[in-house]
N, C-alpha and C positions, 0 to 999 in steps of 0.2 A: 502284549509285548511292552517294555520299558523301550523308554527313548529320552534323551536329552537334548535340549533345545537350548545351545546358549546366545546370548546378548550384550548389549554391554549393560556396563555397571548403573543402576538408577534406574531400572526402566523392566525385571523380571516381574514385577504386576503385571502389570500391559501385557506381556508377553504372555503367562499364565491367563490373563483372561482373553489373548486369542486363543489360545492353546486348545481352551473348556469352548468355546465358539466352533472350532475344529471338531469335537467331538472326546479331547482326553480328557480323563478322570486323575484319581492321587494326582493332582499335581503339587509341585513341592518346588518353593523358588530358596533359590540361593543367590549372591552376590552375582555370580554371573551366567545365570541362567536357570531352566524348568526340568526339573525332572518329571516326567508326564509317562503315563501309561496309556494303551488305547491298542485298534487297530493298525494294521499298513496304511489302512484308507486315512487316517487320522493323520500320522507319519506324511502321506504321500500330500496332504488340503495343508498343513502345515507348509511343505514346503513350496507350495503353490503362493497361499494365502495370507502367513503370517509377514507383518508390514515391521514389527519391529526385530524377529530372531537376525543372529547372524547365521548359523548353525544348526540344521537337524542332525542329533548322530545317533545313530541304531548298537547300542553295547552288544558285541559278539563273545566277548571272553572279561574277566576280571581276576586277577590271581597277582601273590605276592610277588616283588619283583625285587629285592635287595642289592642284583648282582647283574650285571649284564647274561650271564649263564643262565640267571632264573628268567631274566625278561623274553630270550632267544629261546627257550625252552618254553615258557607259558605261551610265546604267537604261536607257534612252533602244534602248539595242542589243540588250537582252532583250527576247524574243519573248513579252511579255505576253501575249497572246492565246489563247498555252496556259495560262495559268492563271485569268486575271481575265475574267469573264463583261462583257460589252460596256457592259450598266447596271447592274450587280454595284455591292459595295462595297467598299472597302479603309480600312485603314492602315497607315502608317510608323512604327516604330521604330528611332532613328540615334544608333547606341553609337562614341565614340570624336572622335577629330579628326582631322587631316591638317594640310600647311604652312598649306593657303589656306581651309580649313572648321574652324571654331574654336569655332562655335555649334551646336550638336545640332540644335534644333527650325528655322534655316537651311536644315542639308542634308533634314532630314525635308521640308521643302516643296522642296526642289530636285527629290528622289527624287520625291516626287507629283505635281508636274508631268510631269516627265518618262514617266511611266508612264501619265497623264492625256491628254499629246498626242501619245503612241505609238498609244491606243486609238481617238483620233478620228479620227486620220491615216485609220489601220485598218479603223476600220468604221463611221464618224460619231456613234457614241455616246463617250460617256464616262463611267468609274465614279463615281461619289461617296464621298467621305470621311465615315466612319463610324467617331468612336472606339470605341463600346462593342462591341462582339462584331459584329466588320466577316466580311463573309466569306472577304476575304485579308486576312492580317498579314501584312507588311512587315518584317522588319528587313535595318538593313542597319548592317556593323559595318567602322569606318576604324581603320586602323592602318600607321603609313610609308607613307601616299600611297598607298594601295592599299582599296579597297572591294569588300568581298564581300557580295551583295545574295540574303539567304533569302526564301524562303515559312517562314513559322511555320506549324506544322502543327499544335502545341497551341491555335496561336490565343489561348490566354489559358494564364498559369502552370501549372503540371499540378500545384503543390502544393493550388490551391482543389480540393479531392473534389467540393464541393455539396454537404457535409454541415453548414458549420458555419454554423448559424442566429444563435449568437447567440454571441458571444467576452467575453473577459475582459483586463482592463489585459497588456499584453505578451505577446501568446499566442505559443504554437512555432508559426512554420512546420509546414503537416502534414511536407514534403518532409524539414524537418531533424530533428522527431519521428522519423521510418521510418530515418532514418539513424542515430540513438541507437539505435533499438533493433537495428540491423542490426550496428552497432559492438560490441553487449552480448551478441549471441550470442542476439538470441532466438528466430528461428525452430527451431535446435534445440533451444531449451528448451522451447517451447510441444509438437515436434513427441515430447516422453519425457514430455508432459504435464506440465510445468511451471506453474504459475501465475505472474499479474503481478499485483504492489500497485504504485501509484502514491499515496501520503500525503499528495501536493499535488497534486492531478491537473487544477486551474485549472479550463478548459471541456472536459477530457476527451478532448485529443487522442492522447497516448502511449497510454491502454488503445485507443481507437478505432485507433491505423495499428494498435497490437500484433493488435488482434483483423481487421483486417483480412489481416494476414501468415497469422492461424495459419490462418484459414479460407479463405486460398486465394482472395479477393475482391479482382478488380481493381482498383485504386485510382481509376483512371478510369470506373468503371462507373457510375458513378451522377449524372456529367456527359453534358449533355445540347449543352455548345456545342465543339464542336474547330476549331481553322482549317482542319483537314483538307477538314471537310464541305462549303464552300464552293469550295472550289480547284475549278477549271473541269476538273483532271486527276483530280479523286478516283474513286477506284475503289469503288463505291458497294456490290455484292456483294461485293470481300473484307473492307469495314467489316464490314457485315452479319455474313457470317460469323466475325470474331472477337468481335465484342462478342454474339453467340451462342454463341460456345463459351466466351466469361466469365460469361453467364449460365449455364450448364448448370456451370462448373467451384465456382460458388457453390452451386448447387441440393446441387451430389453435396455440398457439407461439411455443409445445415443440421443433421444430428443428430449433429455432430460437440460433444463436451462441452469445455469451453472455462469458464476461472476466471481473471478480467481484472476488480479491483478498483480502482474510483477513490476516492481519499477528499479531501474538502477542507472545511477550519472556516467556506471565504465561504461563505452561503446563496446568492446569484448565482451565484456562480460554478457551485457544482453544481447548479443548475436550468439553466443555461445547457450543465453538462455533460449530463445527462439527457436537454433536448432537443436534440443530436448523437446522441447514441448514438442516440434514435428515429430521426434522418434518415436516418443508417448502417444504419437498418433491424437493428440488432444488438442489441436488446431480449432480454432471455436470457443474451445472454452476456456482456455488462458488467454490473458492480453498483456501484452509483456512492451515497453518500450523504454526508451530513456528519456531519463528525467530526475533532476537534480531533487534531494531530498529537500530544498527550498521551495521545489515546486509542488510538493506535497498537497492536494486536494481531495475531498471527497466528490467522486464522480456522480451519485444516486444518493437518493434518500432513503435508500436501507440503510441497515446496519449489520455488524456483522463483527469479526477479527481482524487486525493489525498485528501480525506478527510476522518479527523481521529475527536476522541474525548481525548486527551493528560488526564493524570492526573493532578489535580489542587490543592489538598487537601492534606490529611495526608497519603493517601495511599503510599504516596513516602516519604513524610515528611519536609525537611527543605526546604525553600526556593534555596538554592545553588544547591542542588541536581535535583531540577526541572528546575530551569535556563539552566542547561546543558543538559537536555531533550530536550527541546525546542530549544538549538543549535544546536543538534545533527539532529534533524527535518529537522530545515532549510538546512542545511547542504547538507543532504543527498537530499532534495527537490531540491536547485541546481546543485546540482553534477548530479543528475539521472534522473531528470523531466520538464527538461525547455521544453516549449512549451505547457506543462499542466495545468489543474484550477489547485488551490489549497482550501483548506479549511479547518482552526482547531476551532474547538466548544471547549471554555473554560471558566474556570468561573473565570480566573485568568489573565483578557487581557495585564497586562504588563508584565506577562514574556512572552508573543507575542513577544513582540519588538526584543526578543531573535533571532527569528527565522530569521530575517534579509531581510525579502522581502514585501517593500510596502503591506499594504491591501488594495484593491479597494475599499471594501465595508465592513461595519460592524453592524451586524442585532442582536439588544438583543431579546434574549429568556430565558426560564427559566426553569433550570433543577430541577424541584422539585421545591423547595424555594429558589435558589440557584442564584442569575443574572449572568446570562453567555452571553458573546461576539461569532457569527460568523463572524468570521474575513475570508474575502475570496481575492483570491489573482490571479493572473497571473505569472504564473512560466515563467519570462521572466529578460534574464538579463540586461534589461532598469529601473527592478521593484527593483533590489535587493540593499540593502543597504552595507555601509562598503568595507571588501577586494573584493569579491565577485562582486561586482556594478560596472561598467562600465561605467565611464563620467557620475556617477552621485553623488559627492561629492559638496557642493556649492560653490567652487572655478572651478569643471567643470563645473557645468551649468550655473555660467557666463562666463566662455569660449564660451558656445555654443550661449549665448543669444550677445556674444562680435562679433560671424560671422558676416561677411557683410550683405549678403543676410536676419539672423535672425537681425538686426536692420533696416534693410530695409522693411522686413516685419513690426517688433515691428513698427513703425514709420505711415507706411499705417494704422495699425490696430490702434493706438493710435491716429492718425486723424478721422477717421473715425468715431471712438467711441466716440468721443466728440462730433461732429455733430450727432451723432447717439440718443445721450441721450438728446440734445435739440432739436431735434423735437420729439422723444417721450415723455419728460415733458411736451410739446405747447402742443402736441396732446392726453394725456393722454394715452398712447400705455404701455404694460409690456412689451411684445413679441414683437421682432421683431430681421431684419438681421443685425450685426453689418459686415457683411464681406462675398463678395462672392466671391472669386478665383477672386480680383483683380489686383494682380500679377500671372500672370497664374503658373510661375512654382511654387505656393504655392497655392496649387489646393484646396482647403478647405472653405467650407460654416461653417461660425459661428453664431448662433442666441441666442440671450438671452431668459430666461425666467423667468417672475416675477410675483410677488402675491400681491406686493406693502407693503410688511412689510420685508418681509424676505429679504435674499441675493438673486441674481436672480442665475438661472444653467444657465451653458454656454453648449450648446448644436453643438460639431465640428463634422462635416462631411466632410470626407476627397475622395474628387472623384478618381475613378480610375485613374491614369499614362497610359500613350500609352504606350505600349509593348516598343518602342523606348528607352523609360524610363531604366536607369541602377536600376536593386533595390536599389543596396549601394545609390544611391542621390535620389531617393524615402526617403528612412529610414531617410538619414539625415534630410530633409527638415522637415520630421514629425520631427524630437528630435528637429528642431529650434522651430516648431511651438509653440510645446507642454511645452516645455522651454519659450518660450515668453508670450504664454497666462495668467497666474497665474499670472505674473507680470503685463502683462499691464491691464484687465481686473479687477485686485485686489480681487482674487477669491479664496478660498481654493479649493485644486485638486479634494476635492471629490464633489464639484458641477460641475465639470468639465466632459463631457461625450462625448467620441468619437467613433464614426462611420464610419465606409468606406465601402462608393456607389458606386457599380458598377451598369452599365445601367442595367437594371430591365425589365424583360419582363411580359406581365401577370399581376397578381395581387401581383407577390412576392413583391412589396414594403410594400403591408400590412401582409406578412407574419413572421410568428416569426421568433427569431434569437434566441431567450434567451427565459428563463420562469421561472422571476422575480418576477412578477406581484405585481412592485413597481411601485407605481402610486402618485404623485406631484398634489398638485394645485396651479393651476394659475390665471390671470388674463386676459380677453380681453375686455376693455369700460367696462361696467356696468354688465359683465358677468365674470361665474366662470366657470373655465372647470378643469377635470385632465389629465394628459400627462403623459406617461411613457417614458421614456429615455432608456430602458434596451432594450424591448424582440421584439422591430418591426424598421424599416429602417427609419417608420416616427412615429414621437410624439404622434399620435392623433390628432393633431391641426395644418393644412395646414396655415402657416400665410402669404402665399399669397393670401391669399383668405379671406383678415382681409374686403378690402372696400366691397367683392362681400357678405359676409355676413351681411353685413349693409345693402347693398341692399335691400338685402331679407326680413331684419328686415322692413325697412322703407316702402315693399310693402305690407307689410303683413296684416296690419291691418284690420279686420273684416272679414277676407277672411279666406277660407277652402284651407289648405297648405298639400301637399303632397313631401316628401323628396326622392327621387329615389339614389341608391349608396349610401345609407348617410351615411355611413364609421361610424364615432360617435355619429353622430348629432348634430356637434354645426350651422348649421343651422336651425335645429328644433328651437334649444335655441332663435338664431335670431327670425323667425318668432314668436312662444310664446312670444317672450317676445316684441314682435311689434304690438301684441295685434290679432294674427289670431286666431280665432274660434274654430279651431281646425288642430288635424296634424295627417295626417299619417307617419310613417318612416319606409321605407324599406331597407333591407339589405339582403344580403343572407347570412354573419357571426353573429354567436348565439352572439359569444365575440364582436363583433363592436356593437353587439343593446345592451347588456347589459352595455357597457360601454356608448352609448346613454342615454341608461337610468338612469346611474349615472351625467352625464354632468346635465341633467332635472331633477333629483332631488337636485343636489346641486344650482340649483337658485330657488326653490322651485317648480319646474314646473313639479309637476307630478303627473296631474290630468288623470281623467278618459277621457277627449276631446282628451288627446296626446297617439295615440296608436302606436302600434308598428308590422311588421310585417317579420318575416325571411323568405324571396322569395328569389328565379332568378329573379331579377324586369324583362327582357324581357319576359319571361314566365309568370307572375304576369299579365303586361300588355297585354298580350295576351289572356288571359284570361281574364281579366275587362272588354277589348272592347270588346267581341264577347259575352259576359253576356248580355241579357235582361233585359231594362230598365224598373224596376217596378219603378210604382209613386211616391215613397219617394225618388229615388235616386239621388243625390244633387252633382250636377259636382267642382270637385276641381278646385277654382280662382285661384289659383299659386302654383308654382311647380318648385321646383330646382332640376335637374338633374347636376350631373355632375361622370360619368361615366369613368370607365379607359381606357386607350389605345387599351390595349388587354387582353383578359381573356380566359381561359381555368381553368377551373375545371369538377372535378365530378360530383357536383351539378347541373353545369344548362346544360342545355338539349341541348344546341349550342356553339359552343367557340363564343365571340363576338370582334371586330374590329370596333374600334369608327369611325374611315374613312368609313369605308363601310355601316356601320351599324346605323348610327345617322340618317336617312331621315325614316328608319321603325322605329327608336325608335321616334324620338320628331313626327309621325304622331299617331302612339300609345298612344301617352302621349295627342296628341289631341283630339283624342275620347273621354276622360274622362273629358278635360276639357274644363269650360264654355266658350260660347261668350264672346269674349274681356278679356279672360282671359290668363296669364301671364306665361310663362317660362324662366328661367334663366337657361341658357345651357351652361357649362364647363368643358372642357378636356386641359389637358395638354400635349398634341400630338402636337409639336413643328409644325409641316407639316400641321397642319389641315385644310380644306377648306372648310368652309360649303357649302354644297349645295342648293344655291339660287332658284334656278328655280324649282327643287323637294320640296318645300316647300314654295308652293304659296299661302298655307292657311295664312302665318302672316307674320305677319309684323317686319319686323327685326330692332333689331339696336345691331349694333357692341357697346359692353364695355369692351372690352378687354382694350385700354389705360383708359377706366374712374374707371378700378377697379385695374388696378395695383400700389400697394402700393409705398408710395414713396421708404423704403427701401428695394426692390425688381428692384428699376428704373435701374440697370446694368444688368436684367433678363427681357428685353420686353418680351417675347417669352414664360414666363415661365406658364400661362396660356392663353386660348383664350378664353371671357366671351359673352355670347349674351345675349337679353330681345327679345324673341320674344312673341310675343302679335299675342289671336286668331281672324284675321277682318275677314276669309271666310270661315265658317266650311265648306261649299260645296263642299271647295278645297284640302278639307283630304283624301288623295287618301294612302292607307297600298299597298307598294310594294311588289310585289310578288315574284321576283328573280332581280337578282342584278349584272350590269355588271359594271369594271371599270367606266363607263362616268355616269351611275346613282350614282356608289355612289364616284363623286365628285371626280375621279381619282385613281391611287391605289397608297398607303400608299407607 
């Protein structure tokens, strides 16, 4: 079933990735809103669950609508009767215009008639019009002569919780609160136990959605009216069952400790926030009182978020009086919270500049009709501007860019980078390494990335220091770097994104750090991919693995491709777009195939031949080979595997070990695949050694140097690539237990 989820303006990622959290697939964001496919059950945890939609609607009909005649005739051809009870109630919602419907509240009685005497035709009754909490909501949305007529299944906005008794002059949205905090990274802040101060906290909505995220509480739990519940279709047990499995998933967090501060100088105001947090039933874990933003303290020696929503408007009044708000902010934000996010939602972003601490990031949203700036920050005093800022005036940071060592570096990086961009113009490359820890004590990987129009991000990864390391000449080395890049580079700071690796065991390199879920596109050859910079260790897009995906493209052709590990799938892309037949891609992360499956929709590749499958692939494959071969079944010609080091999770049923483990996996992967048919096998386990002799069915060739890229050539080691080809099925022997010397030594 299709459905449409809309939101407001700035904030359709988010929503898209509750959406795929829900269980939808296709999903497709637009300006104001998801278009998402799925189940009811999908449709029904959506309108339970999702913290930023306004809007679930269910499309029943879509037809040309030029004339009021055509619009009363297209409702008029839905088979109401599946949804609206005979003497039921409804209403109309009618967004938009057409040539010959010009007036809204027009077509809204057009659609109700027509709906009105479709039912008495029908069954001799007729519904009634019911504005407040009708039991079917109607919307129906014109655009170019065309009407597409929903069921509203939230029935009423899904930002109203039922918690807010009593509000204050201009409150947030709860829906664009959840989406501030969603943009500021806080559920993984709450979840390393982080705390939230909010220092204007109004009626107490931001610590409410924030303490709703951390403890795992539906957002719709504690609404008691959905449009759903009336629709003549609803599925009344699989309600039941989820808003029971949202009560039990709140039960399991209540002893969960949770430090969610509101502060604010109105006496209303926080009596008005106090009684929310009681409706919220979240008594305990919000602390809410009054307190002038002069009195601004750090209560504990955590750390955590400061995110407030300042006054911007009349409520305060002149411009001068708010400037001093805004200093008084920052002020206290350094004085009391270095080490902390920060973040202020305003619709007024240059009395920002007041607050005196660089913003890293700044995301428009819209408060009402209102354009507002989230300016979000690092309460760090490398960030701060003015008296406050430490060596960071522009007569210091050319002192710092004036060090030896920082011209020493500038000078490496500045060679480099000239060589760098004329073989990637020879070669047509966006991406690629302009810098790898070629002066070791400036430990740091730097990789460009471009779209071929835009400015490219400079993407720094800064490696661990050996314990040997002093931190004070750690730190400095980063202020040369970080000071050098902008300038030689010629970048503004905010394409500029840094990361610090420490050795990764397991799958943590693809695990989140952050939950941004800002996502870039890029460029690779004739392909388009997206990359986020913010919420994982890597991009999405391994660009040591630029020639080994050409490989795969240039084997591809005609052949049935199978992806094993496929992290995003830009080898899927490869192969599709090298003209294979078809592809499977496997992953055991929802978010890596769904982000797979936006990399294939953006080159247009997302047909019904490219599927998709979330497995343990060793399990997956264990299960393929030991399946019975009925007659139609058609062995996959090529197959890219490239698996991690080491893994442990929950999910798959074995921890796996690429040393140990690669001689049952690529005999596994030969079961399924045809004679003379082709694997491309890659890990980046420095130590690796395949195991020759346990793998006598093919025929090997090393590509490890024919795939590593030129600007990788100071990282031999940084992948090992083979093409093994199947010349002996007979020789496919699945091992049964496994000592050091079977699997090729121990790691």
């Amino acid at each position: 079933m299709q459905f449409f989820a809309s939101c407001p303006p700035g904030v359709a990622d988010l929503t898209a990735a509750e959406l795929r959290d829900c269980g939808a697939v296709q999903c497709r964001e637009f300006k104001l809103g998801v278009q998402f496919e799925g189940t009811l059950e999908v449709a029904y945890r959506a309108c339970l669950w999702s913290r930023t939609a306004s809007r679930v609607l269910m499309p029943v009909g879509s037809f040309a609508a030029p004339t009021p005649e055509a619009l009363y005739e297209g409702v008029k051809s839905i088979s109401w009767a599946d949804h609206i009870k005979p003497n039921g109630t409804l209403a109309v919602e009618l967004a938009g215009t057409t040539s010959g419907i010009t007036h809204t509240h027009f077509g809204a009685l057009k659609t109700k008639d027509a709906i009105v005497d479709f039912m008495r035709e029908r069954t001799g009754e007729r519904p009634s019009v019911q504005l407040e909490q009708p039991e079917v909501q109607i919307d129906v949305r014109l655009d170019r002569d065309r009407a597409t007529v929903s069921l509203d299944l939230s029935g009423d906005s899904l930002h109203r919780r039922a918690y807010r008794a009593r509000g204050v002059a201009a409150p947030l949205k709860e829906n664009l609160a959840a989406a501030i905090l969603l943009r500021c990274g806080w559920p993984a802040i709450a979840k390393d136990g982080g705390e939230l101060v909010d220092p204007m906290c109004g009626s107490g909505t931001l610590p409410i959605e924030a303490a709703l995220m951390a403890l795992d509480i539906a957002p719709g739990s504690m609404r008691s009216y959905f449009g759903l519940i009336g629709w003549a279709g609803h599925d009344r047990e699989l309600w039941r069952r989820l808003v029971e499995e949202a009560r039990e998933r709140r039960t399991a967090t209540l002893d969960r400790r949770l430090t969610l501060r509101g502060y604010d100088q109105d006496a209303g105001a926080v009596r008005a926030a106090i009684e929310n947090v009681e409706r919220a039933r979240l008594r305990g874990f919000i602390h809410v009182e009054r307190r002038d933003l002069a009195q601004l303290t750090r209560d504990s020696g955590a750390t955590g978020l400061v995110v407030t929503n300042p006054p911007y408007g009349e409520r305060i009044g002149d411009q001068e009086r708010l400037q001093s708000v805004y200093e008084l902010l920052g002020a206290k934000l350094r004085e009391h919270f270095e080490g902390w996010k920060g973040a202020v939602f305003t619709g007024n972003p240059p009395l920002a500049k007041a607050i005196g601490i660089n913003a890293k990031r700044s995301h428009t949203l819209f408060n009402g009709r209102i354009e507002c700036r989230l300016l979000r920050f690092d309460i760090e005093p490398s960030e701060y501007r003015g008296a406050d800022r430490p060596a960071r005036s522009a007569e210091d940071e050319q002192a710092i860019r004036n060090q030896p060592g920082a011209q020493m570096f500038a000078n490496r990086l500045r060679k480099n980078l000239k060589a760098a961009k004329d073989w990637a113009q020879r070669e047509g490359v966006h991406c690629y390494r302009v810098y790898d820890a070629d002066m070791p004590e400036y430990a740091f990987a730097i990789d460009l990335y471009g779209n071929g129009t835009d400015q490219p991000w400079a993407y720094v990864q800064e490696y661990e220091a050996p314990r040997t390391i002093e931190v004070e000449a750690v730190r400095a080395r980063r202020r040369e770097v970080l000071a050098v890049i902008p300038e030689v580079l010629a970048l503004p700071t905010d394409r500029i994104h840094l990361r610090r690796r420490r050795q990764q065991k397991g799958v943590a390199q693809y695990e989140k750090v952050s939950n941004e879920r800002q996502f870039e596109e890029v460029r690779e050859g004739s392909y388009r991919f997206v990359v986020n910079f913010h919420d994982y260790l890597d991009t999405g897009l391994f660009l040591d693995h630029r020639l080994t995906r050409q490989r795969v493209g240039e084997l591809a052709r005609g052949k049935k491709f199978l992806n094993l590990f496929a992290y995003t799938g830009t080898a899927t892309v490869y192969a599709a777009g090298g003209g294979a037949t078809s592809s499977t891609t496997i992953d055991m992360s929802r978010t890596y195939l769904e982000w797979a499956k936006r990399n294939l929709a953006l080159n247009d590749m997302a047909q019904p031949e490219h599927g998709f499958v979330q497995a343990d692939c060793m399990a997956w494959l264990r299960e393929q080979a030991e399946r019975p071969r009925t007659a139609g079944f058609r062995p996959w010609e090529l197959m890219f595997i490239d698996p991690p080091t080491h893994s442990r999770s929950k999910r798959m049923e074995d921890d796996f070990d690429v040393q140990r483990d690669h001689v049952m996996l690529l005999m596994l992967a030969a079961k399924l695949l045809a004679p003379q048919g082709v694997i491309v096998f890659s890990n980046n386990y420095t130590r690796f050694r395949l195991d020759r002799n346990a793998l006598g069915a093919f025929a090997v060739e090393d590509l490890t140097t024919a795939t590593l890229p030129w600007d990788f050539r100071r990282s031999p080691r940084i992948h090992q690539c083979y093409q093994l080809t199947l010349a002996d099925p007979a020789k496919i022997v699945i091992p049964q237990a496994f000592s050091p010397q079977s699997a090729g030594g121990s790691p």
